[in-house]
Structure formats: structure tokens, C-alpha cells
GUMARZA-627058 format. One record per atom (N, C-alpha, C): residue in three letters; x negated, z, y negated; residue number from 1; chain. Coordinates in nm, 4 decimals. Last residue first. Layout:
// residues N
{finu = ALA&u = X&w = Z&v = Y&loro = NUM&pami = A};
...
// end
This chain:
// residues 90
{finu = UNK&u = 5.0342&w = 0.8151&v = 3.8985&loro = 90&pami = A};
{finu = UNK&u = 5.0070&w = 0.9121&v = 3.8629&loro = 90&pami = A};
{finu = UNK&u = 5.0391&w = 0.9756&v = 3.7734&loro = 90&pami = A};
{finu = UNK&u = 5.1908&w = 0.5421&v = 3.8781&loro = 89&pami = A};
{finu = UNK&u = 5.2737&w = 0.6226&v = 3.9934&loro = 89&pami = A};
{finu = UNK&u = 5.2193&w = 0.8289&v = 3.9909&loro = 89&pami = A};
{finu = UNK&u = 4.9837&w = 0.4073&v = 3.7674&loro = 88&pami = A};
{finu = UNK&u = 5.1176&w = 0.4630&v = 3.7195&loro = 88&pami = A};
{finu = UNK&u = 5.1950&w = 0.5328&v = 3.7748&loro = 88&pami = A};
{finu = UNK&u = 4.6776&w = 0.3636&v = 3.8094&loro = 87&pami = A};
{finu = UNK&u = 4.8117&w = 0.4005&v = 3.8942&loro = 87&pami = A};
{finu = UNK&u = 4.8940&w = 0.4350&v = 3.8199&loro = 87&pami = A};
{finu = UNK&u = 4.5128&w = 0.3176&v = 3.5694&loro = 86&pami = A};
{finu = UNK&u = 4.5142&w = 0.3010&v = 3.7048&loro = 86&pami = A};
{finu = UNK&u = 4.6292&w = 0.2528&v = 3.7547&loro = 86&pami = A};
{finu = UNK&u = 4.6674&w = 0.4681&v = 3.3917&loro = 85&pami = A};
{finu = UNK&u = 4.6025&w = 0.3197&v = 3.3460&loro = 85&pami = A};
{finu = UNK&u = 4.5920&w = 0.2281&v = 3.4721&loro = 85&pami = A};
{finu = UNK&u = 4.8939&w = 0.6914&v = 3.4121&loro = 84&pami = A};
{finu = UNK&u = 4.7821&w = 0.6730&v = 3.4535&loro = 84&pami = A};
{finu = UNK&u = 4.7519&w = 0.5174&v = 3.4255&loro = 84&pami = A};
{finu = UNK&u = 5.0446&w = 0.8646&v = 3.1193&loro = 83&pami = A};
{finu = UNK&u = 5.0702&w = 0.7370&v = 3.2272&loro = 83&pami = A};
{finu = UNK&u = 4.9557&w = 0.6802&v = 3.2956&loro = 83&pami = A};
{finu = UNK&u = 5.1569&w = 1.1622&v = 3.0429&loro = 82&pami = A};
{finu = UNK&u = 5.0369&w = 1.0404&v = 3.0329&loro = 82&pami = A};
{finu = UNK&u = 5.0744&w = 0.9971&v = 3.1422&loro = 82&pami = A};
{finu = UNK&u = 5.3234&w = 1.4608&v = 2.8772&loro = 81&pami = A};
{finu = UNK&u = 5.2643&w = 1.3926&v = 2.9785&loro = 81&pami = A};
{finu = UNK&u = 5.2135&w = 1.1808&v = 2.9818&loro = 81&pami = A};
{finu = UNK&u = 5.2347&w = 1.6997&v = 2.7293&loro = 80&pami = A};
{finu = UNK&u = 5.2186&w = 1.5780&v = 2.7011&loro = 80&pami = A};
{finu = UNK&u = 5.2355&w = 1.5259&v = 2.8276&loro = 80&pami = A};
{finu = UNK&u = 5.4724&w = 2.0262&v = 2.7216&loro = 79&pami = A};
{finu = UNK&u = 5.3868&w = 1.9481&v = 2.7723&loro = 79&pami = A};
{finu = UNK&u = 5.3772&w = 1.7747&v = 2.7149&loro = 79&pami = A};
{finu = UNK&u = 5.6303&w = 2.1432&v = 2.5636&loro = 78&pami = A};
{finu = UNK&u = 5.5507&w = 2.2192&v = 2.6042&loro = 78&pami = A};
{finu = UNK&u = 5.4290&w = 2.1214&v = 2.6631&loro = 78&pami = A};
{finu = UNK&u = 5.8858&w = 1.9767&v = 2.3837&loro = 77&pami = A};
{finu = UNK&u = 5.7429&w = 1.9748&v = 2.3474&loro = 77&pami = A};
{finu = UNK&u = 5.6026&w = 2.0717&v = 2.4630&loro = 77&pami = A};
{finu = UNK&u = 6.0997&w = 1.9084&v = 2.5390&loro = 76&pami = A};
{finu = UNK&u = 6.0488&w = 2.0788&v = 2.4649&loro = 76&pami = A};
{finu = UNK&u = 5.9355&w = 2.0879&v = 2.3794&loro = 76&pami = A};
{finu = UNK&u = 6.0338&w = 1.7019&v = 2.6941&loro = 75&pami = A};
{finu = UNK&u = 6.1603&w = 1.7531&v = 2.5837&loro = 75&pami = A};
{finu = UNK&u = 6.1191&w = 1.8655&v = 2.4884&loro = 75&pami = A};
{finu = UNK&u = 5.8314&w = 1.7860&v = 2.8408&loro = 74&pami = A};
{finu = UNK&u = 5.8115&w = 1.7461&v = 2.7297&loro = 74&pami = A};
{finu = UNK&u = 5.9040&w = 1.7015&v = 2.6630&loro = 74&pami = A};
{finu = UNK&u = 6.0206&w = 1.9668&v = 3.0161&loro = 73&pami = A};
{finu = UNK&u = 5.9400&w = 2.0380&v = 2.9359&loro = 73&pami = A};
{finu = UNK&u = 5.8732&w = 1.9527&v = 2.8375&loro = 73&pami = A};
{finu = UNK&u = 6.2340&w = 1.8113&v = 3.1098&loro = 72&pami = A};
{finu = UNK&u = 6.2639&w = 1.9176&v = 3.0536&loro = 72&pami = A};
{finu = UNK&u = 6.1628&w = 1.9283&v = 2.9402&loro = 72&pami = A};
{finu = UNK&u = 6.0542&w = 1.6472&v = 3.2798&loro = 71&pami = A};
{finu = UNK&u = 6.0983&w = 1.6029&v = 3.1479&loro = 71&pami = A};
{finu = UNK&u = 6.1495&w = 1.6920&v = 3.0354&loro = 71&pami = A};
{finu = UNK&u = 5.9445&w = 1.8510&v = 3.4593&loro = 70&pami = A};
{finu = UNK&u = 5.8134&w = 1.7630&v = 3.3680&loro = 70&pami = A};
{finu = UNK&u = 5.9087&w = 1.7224&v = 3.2398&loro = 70&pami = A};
{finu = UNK&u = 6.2221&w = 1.8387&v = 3.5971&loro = 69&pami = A};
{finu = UNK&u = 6.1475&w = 1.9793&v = 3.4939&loro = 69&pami = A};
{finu = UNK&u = 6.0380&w = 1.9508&v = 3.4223&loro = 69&pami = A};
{finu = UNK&u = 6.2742&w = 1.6004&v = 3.7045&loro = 68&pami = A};
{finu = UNK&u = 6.3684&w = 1.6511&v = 3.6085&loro = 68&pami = A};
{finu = UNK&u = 6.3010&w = 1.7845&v = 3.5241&loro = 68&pami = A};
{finu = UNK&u = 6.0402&w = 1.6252&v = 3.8555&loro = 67&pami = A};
{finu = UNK&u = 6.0775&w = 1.5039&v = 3.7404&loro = 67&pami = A};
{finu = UNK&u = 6.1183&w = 1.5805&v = 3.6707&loro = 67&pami = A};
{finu = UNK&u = 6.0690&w = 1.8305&v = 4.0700&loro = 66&pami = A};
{finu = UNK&u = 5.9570&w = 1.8334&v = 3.9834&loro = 66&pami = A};
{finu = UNK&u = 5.9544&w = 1.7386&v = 3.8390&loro = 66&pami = A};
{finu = UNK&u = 6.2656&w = 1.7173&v = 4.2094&loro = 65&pami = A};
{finu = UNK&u = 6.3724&w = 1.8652&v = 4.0913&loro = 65&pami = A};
{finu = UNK&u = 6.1829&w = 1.8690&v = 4.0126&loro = 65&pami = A};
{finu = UNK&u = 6.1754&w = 1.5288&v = 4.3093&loro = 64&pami = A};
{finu = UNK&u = 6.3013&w = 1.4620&v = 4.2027&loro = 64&pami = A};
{finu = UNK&u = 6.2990&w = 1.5986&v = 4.1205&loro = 64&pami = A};
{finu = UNK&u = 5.9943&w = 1.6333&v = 4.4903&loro = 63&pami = A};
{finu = UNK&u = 5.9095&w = 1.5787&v = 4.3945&loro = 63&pami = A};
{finu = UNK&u = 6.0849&w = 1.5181&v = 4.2589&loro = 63&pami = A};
{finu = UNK&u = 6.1473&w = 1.9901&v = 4.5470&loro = 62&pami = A};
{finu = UNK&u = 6.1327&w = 1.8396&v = 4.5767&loro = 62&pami = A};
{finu = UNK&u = 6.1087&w = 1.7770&v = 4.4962&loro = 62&pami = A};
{finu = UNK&u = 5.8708&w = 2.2350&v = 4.6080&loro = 61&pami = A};
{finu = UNK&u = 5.9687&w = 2.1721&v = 4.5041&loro = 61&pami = A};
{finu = UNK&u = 6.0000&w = 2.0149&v = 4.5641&loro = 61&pami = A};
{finu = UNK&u = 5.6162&w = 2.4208&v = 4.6089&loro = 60&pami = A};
{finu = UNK&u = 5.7277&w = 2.4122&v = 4.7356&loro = 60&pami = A};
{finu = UNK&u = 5.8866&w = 2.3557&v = 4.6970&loro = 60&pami = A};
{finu = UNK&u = 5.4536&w = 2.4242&v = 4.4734&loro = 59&pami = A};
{finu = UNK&u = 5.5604&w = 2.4577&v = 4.3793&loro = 59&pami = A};
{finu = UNK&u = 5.6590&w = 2.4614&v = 4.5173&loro = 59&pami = A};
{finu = UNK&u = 5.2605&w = 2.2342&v = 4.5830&loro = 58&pami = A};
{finu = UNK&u = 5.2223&w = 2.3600&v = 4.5424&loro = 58&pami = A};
{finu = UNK&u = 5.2955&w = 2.4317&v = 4.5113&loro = 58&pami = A};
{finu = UNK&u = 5.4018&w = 1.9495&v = 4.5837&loro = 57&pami = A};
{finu = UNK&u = 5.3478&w = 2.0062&v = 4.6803&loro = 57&pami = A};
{finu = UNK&u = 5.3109&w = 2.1583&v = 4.6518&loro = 57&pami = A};
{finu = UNK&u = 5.4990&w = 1.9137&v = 4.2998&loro = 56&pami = A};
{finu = UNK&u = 5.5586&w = 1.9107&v = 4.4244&loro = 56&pami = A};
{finu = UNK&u = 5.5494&w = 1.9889&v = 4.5382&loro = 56&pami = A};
{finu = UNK&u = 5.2048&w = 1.9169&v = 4.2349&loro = 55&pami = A};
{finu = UNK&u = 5.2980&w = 1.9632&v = 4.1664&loro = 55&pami = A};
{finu = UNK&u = 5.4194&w = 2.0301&v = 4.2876&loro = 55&pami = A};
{finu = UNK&u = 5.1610&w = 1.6224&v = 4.3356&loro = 54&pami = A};
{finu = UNK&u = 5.0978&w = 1.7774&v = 4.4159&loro = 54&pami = A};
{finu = UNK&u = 5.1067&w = 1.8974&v = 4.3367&loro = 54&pami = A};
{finu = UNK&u = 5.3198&w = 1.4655&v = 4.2203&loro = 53&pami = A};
{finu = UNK&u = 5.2984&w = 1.5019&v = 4.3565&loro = 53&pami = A};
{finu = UNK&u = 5.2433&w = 1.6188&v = 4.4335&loro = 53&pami = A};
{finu = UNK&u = 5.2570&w = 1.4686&v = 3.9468&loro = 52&pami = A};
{finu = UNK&u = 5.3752&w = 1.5192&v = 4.0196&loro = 52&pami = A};
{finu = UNK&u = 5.4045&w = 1.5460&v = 4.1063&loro = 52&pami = A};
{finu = UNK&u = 4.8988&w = 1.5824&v = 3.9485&loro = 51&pami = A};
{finu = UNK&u = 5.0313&w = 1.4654&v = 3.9372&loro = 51&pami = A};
{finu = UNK&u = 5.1549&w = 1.5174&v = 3.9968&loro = 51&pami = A};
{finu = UNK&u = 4.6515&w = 1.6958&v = 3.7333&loro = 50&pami = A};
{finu = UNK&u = 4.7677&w = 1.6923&v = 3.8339&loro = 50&pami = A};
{finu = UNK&u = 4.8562&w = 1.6346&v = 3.8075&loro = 50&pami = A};
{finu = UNK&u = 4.4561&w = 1.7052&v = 3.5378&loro = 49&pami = A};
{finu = UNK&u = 4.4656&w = 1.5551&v = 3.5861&loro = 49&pami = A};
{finu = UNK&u = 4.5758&w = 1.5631&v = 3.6836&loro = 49&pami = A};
{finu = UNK&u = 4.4387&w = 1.9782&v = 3.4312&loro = 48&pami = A};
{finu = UNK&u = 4.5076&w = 1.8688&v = 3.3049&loro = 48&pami = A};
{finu = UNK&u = 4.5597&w = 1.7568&v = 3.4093&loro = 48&pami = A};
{finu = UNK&u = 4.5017&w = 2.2742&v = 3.5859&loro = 47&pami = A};
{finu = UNK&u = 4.4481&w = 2.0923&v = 3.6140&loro = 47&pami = A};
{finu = UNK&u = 4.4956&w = 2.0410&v = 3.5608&loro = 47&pami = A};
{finu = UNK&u = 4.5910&w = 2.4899&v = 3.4254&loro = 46&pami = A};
{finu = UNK&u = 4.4449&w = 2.4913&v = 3.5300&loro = 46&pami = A};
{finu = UNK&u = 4.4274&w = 2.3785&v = 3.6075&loro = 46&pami = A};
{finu = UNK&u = 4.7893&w = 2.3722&v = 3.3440&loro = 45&pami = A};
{finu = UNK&u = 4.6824&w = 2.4225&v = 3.2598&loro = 45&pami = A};
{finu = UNK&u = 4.5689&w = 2.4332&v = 3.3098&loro = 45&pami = A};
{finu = UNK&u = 4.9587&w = 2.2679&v = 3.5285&loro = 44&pami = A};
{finu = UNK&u = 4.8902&w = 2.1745&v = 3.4506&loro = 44&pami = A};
{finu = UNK&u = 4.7915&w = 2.2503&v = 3.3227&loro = 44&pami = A};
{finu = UNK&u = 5.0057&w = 2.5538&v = 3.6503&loro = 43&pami = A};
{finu = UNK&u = 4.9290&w = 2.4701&v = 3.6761&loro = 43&pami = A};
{finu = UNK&u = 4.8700&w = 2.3347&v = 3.6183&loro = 43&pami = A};
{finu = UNK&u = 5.1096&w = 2.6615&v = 3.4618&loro = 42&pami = A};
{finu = UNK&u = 5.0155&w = 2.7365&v = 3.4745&loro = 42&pami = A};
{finu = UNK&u = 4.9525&w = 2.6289&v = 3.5728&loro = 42&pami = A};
{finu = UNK&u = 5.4213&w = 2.4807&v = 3.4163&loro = 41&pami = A};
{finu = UNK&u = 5.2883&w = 2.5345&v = 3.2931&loro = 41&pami = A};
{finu = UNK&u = 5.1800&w = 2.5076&v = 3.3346&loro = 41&pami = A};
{finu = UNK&u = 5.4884&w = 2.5535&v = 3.6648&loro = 40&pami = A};
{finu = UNK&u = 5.4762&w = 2.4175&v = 3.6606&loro = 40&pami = A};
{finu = UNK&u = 5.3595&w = 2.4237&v = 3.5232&loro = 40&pami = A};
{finu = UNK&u = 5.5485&w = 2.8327&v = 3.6392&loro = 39&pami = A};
{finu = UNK&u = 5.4247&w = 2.7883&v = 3.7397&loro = 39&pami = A};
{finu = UNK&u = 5.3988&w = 2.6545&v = 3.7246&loro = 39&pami = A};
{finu = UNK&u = 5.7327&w = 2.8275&v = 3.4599&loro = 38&pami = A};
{finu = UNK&u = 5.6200&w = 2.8409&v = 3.4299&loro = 38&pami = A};
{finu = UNK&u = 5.5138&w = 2.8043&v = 3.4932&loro = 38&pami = A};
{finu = UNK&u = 5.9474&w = 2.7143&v = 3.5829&loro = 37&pami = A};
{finu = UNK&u = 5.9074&w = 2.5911&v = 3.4925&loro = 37&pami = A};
{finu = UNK&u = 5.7491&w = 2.7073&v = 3.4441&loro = 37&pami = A};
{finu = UNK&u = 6.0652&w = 2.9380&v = 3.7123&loro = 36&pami = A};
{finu = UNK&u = 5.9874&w = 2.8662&v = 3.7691&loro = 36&pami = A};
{finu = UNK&u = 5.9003&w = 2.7435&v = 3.6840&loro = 36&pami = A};
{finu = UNK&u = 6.3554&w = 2.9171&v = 3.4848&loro = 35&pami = A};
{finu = UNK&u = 6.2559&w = 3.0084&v = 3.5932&loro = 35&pami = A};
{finu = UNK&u = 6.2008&w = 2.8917&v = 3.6730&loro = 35&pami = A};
{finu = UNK&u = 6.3181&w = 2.7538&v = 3.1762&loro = 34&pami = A};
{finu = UNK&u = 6.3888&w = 2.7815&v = 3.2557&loro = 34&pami = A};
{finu = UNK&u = 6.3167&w = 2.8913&v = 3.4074&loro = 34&pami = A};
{finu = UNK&u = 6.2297&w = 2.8307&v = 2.8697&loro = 33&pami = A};
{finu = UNK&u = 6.1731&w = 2.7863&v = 2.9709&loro = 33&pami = A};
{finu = UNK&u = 6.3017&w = 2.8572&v = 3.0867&loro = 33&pami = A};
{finu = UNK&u = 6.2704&w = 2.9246&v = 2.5823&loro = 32&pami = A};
{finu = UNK&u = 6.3239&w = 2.8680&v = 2.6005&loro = 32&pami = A};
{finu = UNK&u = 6.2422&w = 2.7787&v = 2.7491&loro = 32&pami = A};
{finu = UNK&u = 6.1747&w = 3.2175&v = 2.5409&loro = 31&pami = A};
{finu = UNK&u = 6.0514&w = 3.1150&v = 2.4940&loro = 31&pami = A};
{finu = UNK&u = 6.1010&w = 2.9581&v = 2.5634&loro = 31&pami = A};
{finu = UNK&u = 6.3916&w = 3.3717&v = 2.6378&loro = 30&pami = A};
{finu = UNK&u = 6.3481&w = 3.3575&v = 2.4882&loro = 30&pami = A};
{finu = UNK&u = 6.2470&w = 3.2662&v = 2.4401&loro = 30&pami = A};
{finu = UNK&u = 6.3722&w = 3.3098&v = 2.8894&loro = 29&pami = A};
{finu = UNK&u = 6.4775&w = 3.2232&v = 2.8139&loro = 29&pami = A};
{finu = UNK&u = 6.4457&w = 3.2390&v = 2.6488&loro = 29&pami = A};
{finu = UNK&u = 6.1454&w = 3.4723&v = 2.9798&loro = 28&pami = A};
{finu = UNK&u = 6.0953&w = 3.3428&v = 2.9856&loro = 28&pami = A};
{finu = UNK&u = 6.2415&w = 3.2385&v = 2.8474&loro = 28&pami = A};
{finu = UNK&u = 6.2179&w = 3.7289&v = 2.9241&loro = 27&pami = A};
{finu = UNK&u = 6.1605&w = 3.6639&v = 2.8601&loro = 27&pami = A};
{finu = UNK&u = 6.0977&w = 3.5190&v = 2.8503&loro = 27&pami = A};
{finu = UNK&u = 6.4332&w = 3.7268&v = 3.1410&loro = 26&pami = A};
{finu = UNK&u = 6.5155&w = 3.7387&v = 2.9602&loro = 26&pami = A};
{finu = UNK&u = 6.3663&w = 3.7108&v = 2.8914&loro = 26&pami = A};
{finu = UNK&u = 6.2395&w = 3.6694&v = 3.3950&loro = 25&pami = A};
{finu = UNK&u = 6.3946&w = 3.5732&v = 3.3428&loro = 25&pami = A};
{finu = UNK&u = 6.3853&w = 3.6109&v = 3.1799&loro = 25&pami = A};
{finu = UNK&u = 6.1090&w = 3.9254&v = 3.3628&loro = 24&pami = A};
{finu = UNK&u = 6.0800&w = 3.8330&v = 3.3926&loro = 24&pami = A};
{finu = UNK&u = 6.1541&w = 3.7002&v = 3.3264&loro = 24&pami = A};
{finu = UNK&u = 6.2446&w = 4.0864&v = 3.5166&loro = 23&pami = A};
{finu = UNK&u = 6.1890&w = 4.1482&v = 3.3876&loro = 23&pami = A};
{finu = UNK&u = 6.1131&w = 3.9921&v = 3.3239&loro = 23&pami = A};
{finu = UNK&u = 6.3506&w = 4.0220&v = 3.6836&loro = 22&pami = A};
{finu = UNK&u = 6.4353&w = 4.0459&v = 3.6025&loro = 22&pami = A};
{finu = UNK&u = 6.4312&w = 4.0852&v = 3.4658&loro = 22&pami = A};
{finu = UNK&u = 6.1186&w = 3.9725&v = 3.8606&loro = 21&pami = A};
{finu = UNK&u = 6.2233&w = 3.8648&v = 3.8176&loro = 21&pami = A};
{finu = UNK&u = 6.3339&w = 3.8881&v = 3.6986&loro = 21&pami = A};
{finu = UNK&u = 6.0593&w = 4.2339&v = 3.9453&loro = 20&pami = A};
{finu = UNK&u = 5.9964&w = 4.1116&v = 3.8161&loro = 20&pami = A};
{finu = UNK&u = 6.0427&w = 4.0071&v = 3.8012&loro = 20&pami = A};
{finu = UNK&u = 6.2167&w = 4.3683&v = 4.0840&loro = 19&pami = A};
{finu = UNK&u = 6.1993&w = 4.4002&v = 3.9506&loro = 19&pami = A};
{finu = UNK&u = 6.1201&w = 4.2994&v = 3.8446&loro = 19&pami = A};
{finu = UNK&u = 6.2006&w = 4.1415&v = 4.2501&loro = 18&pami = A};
{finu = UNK&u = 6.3091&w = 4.1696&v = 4.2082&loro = 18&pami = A};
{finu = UNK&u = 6.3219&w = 4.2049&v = 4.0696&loro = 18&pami = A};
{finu = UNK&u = 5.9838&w = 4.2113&v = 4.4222&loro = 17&pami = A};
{finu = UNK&u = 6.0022&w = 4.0922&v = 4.3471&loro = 17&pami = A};
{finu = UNK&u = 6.1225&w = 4.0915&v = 4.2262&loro = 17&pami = A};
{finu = UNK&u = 5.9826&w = 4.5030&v = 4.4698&loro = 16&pami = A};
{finu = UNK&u = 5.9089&w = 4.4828&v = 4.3589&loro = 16&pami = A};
{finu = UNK&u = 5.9558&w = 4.3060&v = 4.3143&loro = 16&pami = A};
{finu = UNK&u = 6.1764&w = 4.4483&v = 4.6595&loro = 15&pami = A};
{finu = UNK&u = 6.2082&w = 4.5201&v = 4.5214&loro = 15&pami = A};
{finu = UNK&u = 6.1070&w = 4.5271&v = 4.3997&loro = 15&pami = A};
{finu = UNK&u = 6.0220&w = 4.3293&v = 4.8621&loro = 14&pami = A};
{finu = UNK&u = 6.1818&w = 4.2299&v = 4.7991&loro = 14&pami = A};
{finu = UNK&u = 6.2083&w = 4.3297&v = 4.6540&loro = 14&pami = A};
{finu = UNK&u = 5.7798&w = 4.4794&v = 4.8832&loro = 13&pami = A};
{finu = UNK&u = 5.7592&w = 4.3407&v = 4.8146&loro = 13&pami = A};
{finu = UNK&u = 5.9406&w = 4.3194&v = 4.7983&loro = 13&pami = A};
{finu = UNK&u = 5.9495&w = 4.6939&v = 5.0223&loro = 12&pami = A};
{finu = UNK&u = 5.9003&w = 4.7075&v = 4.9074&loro = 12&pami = A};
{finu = UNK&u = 5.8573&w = 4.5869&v = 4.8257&loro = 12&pami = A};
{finu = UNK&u = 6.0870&w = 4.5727&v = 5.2591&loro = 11&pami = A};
{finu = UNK&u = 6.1407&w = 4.6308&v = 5.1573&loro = 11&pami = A};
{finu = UNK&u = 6.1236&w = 4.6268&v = 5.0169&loro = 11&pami = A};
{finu = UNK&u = 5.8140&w = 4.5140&v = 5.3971&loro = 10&pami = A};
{finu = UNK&u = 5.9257&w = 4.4074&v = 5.3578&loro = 10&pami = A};
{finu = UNK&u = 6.0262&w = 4.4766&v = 5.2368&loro = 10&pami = A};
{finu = UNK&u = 5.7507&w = 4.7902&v = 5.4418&loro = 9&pami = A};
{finu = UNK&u = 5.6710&w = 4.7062&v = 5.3731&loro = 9&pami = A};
{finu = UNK&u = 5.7310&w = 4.5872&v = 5.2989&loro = 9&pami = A};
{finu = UNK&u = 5.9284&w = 4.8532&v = 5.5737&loro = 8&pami = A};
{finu = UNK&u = 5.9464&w = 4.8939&v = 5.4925&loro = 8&pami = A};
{finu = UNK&u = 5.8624&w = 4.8169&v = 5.4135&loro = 8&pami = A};
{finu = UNK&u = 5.8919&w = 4.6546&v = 5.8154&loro = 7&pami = A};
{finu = UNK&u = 6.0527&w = 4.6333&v = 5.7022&loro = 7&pami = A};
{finu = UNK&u = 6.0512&w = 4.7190&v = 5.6221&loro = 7&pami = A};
{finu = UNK&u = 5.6772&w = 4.7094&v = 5.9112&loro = 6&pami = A};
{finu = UNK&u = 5.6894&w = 4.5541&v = 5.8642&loro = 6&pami = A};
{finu = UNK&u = 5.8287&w = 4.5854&v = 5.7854&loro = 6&pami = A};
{finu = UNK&u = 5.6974&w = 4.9535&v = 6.0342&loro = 5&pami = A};
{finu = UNK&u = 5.6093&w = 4.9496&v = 5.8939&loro = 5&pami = A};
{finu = UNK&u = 5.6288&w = 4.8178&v = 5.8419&loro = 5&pami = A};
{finu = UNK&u = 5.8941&w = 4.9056&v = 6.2602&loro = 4&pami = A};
{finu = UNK&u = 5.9452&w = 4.9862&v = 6.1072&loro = 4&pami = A};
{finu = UNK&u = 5.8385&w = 4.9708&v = 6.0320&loro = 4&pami = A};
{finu = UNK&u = 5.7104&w = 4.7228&v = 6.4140&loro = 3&pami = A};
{finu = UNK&u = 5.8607&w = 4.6599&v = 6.3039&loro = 3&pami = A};
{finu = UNK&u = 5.8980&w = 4.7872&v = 6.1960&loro = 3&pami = A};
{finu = UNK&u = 5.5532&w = 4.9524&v = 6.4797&loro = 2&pami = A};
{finu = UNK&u = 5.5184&w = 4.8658&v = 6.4133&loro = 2&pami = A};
{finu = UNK&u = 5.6511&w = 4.7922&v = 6.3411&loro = 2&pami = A};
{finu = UNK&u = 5.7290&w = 5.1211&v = 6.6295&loro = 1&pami = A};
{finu = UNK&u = 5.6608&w = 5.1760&v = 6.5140&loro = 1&pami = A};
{finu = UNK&u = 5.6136&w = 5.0642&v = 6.4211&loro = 1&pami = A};
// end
């Protein structure tokens, strides 16, 4: 009884993800952002001082595919990104 409430339940989160991915995708390409490059957004919005690293880390991303999308996006203008004075590596 229990595995059948875990796979309908399972069911329902894979179709609700689904439906928002799809609803999802055609408006992110109109505001010229690739998928996932938002959560990269939403977090340097809710921490100006985050580093690629824990970018990385939160995004469940390898810190190289986190580069290549930081550059993307200040290609784009969406983001400034800054060179730590300190650490550069930040």
C-alpha cells in the first residue's frame, strides 16, 4: 500500500514538473536565458557576494558548466560580475 502512494505521488510531482518546464522554457528563450541560468539569476540576487563556488554547490552544477553560464550571462548584460581584491579566485 505504501509503494503505491510513493508512485502515485511520484507520478504527480514528474507531471507537475513537466508542466512547468514547458511552460516555463518558451518564456525564459524570449527573455533570451537559457534553462536553469535563472536559478543562477535568483541567487546572485539574493547574495550579491556569492562565488562561483557555491553557485556550483547549490545549482548541483559542475563549477566549469557554472563559468561558462556566469559568462553567458554577462555577455548578455544580465549580470556584473567583480574580481575579488582579496582573492581573485572569488
Amino acid at each position: 500500500m505504501e509503494e503505491n502512494k510513493i508512485e502515485r505521488i511520484s507520478d504527480v510531482l514528474r507531471a507537475v514538473n513537466v508542466a512547468f518546464y514547458k511552460k516555463m522554457y518558451p518564456m525564459l528563450a524570449n527573455i533570451g536565458l537559457y534553462p536553469n541560468q535563472q536559478l543562477i539569476i535568483m541567487l546572485i540576487y539574493e547574495n550579491k557576494e556569492i562565488n562561483q563556488s557555491k553557485i556550483a554547490q547549490l545549482t548541483n552544477r559542475e563549477p566549469a558548466t557554472i563559468t561558462k553560464a556566469l559568462k553567458r550571462l554577462q555577455q548578455q548584460g544580465y549580470i556584473l560580475r567583480e574580481v575579488n581584491p582579496i582573492d581573485s579566485r572569488k
